[in-house]
Every structure is written in C-alpha cells, then in structure tokens.
C-alpha positions as CSV (number, residue, x, y, z in Angstrom):
1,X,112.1,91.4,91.8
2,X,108.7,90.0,92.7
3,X,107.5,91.6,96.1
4,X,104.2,89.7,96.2
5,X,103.5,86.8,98.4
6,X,100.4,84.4,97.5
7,X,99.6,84.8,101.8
8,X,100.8,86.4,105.1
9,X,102.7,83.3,106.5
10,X,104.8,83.2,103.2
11,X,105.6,87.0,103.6
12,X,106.5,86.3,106.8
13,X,108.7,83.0,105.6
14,X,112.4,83.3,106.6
15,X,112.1,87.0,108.0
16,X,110.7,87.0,111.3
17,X,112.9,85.1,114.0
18,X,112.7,84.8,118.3
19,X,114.2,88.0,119.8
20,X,113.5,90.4,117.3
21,X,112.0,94.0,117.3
22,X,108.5,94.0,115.9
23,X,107.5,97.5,114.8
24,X,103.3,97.2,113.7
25,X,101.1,100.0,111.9
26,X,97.8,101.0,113.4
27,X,95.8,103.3,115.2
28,X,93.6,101.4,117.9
29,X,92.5,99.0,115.6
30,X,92.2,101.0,112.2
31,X,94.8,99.9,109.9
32,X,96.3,97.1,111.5
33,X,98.0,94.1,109.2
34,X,95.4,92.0,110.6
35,X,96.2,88.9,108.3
36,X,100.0,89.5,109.2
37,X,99.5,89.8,113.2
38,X,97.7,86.5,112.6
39,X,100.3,84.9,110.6
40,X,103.1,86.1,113.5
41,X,101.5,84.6,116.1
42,X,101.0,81.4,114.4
43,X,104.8,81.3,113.1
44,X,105.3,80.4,117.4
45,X,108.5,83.0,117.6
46,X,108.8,84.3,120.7
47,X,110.8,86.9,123.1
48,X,109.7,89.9,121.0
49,X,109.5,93.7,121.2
50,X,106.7,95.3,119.9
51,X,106.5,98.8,118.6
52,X,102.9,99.8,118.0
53,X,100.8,102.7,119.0
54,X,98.7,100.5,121.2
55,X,98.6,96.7,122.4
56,X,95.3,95.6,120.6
57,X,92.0,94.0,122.5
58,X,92.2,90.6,124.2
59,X,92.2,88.5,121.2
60,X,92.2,90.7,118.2
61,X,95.2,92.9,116.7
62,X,98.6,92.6,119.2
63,X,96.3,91.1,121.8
64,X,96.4,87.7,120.1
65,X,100.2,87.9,120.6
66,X,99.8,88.8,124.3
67,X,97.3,85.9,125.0
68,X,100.1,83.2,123.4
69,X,103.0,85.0,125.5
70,X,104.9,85.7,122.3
71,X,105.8,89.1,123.5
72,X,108.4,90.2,126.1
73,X,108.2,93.8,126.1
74,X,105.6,96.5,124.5
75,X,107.2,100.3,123.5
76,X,103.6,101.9,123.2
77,X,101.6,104.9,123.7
78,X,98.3,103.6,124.8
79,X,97.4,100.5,126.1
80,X,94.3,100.7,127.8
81,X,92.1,98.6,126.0
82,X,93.3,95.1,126.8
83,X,93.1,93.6,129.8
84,X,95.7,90.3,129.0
85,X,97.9,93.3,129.0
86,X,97.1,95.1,132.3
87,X,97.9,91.5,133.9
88,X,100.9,90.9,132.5
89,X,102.2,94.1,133.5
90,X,101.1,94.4,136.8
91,X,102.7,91.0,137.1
92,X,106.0,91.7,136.1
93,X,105.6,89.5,133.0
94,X,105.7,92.1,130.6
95,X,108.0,95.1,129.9
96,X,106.6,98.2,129.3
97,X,108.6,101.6,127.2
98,X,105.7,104.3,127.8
99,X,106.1,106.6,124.9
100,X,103.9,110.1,124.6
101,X,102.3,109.3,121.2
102,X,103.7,112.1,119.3
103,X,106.9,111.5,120.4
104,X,106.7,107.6,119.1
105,X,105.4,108.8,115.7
106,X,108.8,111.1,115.8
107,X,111.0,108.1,117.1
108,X,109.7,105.7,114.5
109,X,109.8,109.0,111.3
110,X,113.3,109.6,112.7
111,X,115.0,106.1,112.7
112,X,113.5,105.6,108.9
113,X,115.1,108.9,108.1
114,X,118.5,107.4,109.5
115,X,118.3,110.1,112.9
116,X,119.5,109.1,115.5
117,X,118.2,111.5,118.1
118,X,116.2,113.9,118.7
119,X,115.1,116.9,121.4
120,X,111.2,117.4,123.1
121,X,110.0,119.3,125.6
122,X,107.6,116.5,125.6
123,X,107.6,114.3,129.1
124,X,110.1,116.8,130.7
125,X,109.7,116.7,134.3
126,X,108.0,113.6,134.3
127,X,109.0,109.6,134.5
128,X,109.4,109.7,131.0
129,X,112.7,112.1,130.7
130,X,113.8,109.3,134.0
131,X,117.0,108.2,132.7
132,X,117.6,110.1,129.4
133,X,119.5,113.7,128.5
134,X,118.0,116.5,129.2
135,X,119.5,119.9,127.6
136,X,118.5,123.8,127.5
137,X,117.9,125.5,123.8
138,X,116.1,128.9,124.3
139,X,115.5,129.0,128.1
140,X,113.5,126.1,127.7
141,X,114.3,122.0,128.8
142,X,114.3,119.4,126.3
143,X,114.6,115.8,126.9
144,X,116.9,113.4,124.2
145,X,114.7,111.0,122.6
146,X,116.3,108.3,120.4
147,X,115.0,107.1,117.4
148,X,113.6,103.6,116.8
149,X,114.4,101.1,113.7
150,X,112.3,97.6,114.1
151,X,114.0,94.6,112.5
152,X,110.8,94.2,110.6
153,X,107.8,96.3,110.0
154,X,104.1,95.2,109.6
155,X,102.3,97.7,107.6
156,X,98.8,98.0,106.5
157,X,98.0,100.1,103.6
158,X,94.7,100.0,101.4
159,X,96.4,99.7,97.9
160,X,99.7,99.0,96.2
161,X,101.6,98.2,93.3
162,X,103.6,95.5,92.3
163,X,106.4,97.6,92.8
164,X,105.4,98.4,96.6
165,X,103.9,101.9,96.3
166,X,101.8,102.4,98.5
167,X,98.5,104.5,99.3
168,X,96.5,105.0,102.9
169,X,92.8,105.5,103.9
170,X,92.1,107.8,106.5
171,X,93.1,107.2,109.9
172,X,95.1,104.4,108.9
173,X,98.0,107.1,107.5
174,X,98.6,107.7,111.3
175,X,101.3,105.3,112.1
176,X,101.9,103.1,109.1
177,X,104.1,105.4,107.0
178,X,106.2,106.1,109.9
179,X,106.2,102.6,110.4
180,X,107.2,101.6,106.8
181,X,110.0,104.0,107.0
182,X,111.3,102.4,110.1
183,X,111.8,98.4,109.2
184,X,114.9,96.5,108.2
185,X,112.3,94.8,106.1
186,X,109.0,95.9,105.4
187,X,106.2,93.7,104.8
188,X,102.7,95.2,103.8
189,X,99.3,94.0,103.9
190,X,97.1,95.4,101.4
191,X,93.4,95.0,100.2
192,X,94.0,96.1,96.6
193,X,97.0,95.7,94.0
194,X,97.4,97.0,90.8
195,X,100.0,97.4,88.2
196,X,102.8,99.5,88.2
197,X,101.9,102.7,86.5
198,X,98.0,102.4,87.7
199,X,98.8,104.9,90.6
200,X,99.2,108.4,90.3
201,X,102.7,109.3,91.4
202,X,101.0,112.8,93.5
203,X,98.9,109.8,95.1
204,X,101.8,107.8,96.2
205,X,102.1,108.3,100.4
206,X,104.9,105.4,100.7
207,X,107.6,105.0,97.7
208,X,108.1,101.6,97.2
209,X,112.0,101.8,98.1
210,X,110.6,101.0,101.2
211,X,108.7,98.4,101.0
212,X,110.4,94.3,100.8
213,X,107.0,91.9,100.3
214,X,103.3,92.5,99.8
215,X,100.6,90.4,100.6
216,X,96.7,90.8,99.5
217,X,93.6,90.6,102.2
218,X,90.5,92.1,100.5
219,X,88.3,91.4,102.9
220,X,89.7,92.2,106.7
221,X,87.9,92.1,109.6
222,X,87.8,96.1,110.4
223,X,87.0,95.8,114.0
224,X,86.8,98.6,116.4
225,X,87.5,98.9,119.6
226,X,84.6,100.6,121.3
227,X,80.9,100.8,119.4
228,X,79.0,103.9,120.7
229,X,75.4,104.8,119.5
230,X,73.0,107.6,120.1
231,X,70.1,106.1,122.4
232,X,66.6,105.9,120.3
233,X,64.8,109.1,120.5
C-alpha cells in the first residue's frame, strides 16, 4: 500500500470531516505538521476539537485555525501564547479542557495503547479532579483520568520510510509519538523519506503500523515562539 501523498491537502483528502476530533503533535511550536495545519484550515471544516499541547501563536501553528473560527473546543495544557485564543475564551466562543501536561501526554500514550483509564494524584484538590472519580490506593487520593483517541492525528516527524517508520529530532519526540499512537488515522509530515530498509530498526521511535499517509515538507518554517538574546556586552 502506498502511504505517500505528492502534498498535505491530498493527505488530508477524504479523511478530515466537520465535527471531528483533531489530535496535533508539537511542543510550542517545535515539531508541529506545519504544512498539514495549513492544509486543515484551508480544507474550510469546521466544529472541531483539538488536542494539542498548546494553541499556537496568532497566525502560525493552531492559531491559524483559531483566527478562521474552525475550532470549537481546545483540550490543551498551555495556551498562553495566543491572544485570538484568550478572546475567544473569555468570550464564551471557545471551549476549553485544561489538561496538566503530563497528564495529556498519559491520556493521548494511554488511548493508543487501547486504556481506557487511568489514576493521578495529579490536579487532586483542584478544578481539574471537578467532576471526575476520585479513589484512595496507599493512603493517598487519585483522580480518574480517561484516555483520549483523536479521529485523526497530525504528526510531525523529521524522517520516514515508505512504509511509515518514523524517526524524531529533539524536542519534537515530546508529544508526536504519543500522538501517532492515538489517531484513527495518522497522517505524518516529514522533511526526509527514504526506502524501506534505509533505517536502522534500534532507530525506529514510531513503527509504521501506526502510521496511514505521509507527506514530504523539506523546508518548514521552524518558528519559535519567543526569541531571547543576551544584551551586547
């Protein structure tokens, strides 16, 4: 089966629909399907939910979603870098799922691994336990988390082969395994593919059983969120 799509909107052909539940790989805005975000928000579906560690900037990553009012609720663990955002929110426009970030790396690993729950003493005795099962193992309080399974992931990895194994740089391992794991249907953005064979099975950080279409960028963006320098001495 060929898994490789000649660009993002033809990944994204026939798969992504109004409604569904988005889940996007990423950490602030290293390793984020850049060319696939942008292909989402020019296929015009709307009334989605996003999974993501954080909501983008205004106009780059998730934010360009936000700006064209293509997504109805956020389930994120930071999202302090976009203003569009803080808006929306505080007008009731958006819906927000708060989610420590350790516990939405967990949610997204566990729902990939076919769990359906799990316990955490994280966010007991705060708004985030509000509403769920708490229980006592060892003298100690846990709150019920459940796990979380995206009708389609958006993953970015550095390099894959035609097969759909994939490999990570840096920071950009974070979330987007975890992601991977979690989709219906996987579709991954990659800067380099090679041949089956060409990478080194101890190398491999995402098997390819998990992966559904592959698209090439070489040459993304990269943008960061924040640019700090040392003053001239």
């Amino acid at each position: 089966m060929n898994k490789v799509y000649p660009d993002a909107a033809s990944a994204l052909a026939g798969i992504v629909q109004d409604g569904q539940t988005i889940a996007v790989g990423g950490f602030g805005l290293c390793g984020i399907p850049e060319a696939l975000i942008g292909a989402l928000r020019d296929s015009g579906v709307t009334g989605l939910t996003a999974i993501s560690n954080n909501a983008g900037v205004d106009g780059f990553g998730l934010g360009q979603l936000l700006t064209t009012r293509q997504i109805k609720k956020m389930i994120a663990s930071y999202v302090g870098e976009n203003k569009e955002f803080a808006r929306q929110y505080l007008a009731g426009e958006l819906e927000l799922e708060f989610t420590p970030q350790g516990t939405l790396a967990e949610k997204l690993r566990a729902g990939g691994a076919g769990i359906p729950a799990f316990f955490t003493k994280t966010g007991v005795g705060t708004i985030v336990a509000d509403g769920k099962e708490l229980r006592e193992f060892d003298g100690e309080q846990y709150v019920m988390e459940r796990s979380l399974v995206a009708d389609v992931s958006l993953v970015k990895a550095y390099m894959a082969d035609r097969a759909g194994n994939l490999v990570y740089r840096k920071t950009a391992r974070n979330f987007n395994p975890n992601v991977a794991m979690a989709g219906k249907i996987t579709i991954v953005e990659v800067e380099k593919l090679v041949e089956v064979g060409e990478i080194d099975p101890d190398q491999v950080h995402t098997p390819s059983i998990f992966v559904h279409r592959i698209v090439v960028n070489a040459n993304p963006e990269k943008r960061i969120e924040q640019r700090t320098v040392r003053a001239e001495a």
